[in-house]
Structures are given as structure tokens and as C-alpha cells.
C-alpha positions, 0 to 999 in steps of 0.5 A: 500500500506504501508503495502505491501511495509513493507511487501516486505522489510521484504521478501527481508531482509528474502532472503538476510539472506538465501543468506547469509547463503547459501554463507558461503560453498565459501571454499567448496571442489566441484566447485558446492558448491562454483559456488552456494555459489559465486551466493548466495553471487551476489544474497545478494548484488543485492537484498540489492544494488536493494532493493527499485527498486525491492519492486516497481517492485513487487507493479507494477506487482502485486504480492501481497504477494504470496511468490512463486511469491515475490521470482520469482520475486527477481530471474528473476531480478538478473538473469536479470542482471546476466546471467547465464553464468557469474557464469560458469567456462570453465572448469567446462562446459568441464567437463560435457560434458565428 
């Protein structure tokens, strides 16, 4: 059990470093870039502020070390707690539908 635990803390350090990466295009040019840079940023904090609670969700729901499945898990979280549309500009939803 200890060493899934290490284990998933490594993951979750893996995906915070990728999040982090991914949040650098904050100053990009295309709205898309910076709504996905902002989202990387949210998901590296969640991820890092949640860290325990999520390694014993993932113990808890048995994901074992399947990372499809680590990752699913760590996603379905944020977005639980972070709607989709909490990222999403009004102008941004009026210029898709034209």
C-alpha cells in the first residue's frame, strides 16, 4: 500500500510539472492558448492544494497504477470542482457560434 501511495505522489508531482509547463503560453496571442494555459495553471494548484485527498481517492477506487486511469482520475476531480464553464469567456462562446 506504501508503495502505491509513493507511487501516486510521484504521478501527481509528474502532472503538476506538465501543468506547469503547459501554463507558461498565459501571454499567448489566441484566447485558446491562454483559456488552456489559465486551466493548466487551476489544474497545478488543485492537484498540489488536493494532493493527499486525491492519492486516497485513487487507493479507494482502485486504480492501481494504470496511468490512463491515475490521470482520469486527477481530471474528473478538478473538473469536479471546476466546471467547465468557469474557464469560458462570453465572448469567446459568441464567437463560435458565428
Amino acid at each position: 500500500m506504501k508503495a502505491l501511495k509513493v507511487f501516486y505522489d510521484e504521478c501527481i508531482e509528474s502532472k503538476i510539472r506538465q501543468c506547469e509547463l503547459r501554463s507558461n503560453n498565459v501571454h499567448g496571442r489566441s484566447g485558446c492558448i491562454r483559456r488552456r494555459a489559465e486551466i493548466n495553471r487551476a489544474l497545478a494548484t488543485y492537484i498540489e492544494d488536493h494532493r493527499a485527498e486525491l492519492i486516497e481517492e485513487m487507493l479507494q477506487s482502485g486504480v492501481e497504477r494504470d496511468l490512463g486511469r491515475i490521470n482520469a482520475a486527477l481530471l474528473k476531480a478538478f473538473w469536479s470542482a471546476f466546471p467547465v464553464d468557469t474557464f469560458t469567456a462570453v465572448e469567446d462562446l459568441q464567437a463560435f457560434r458565428h
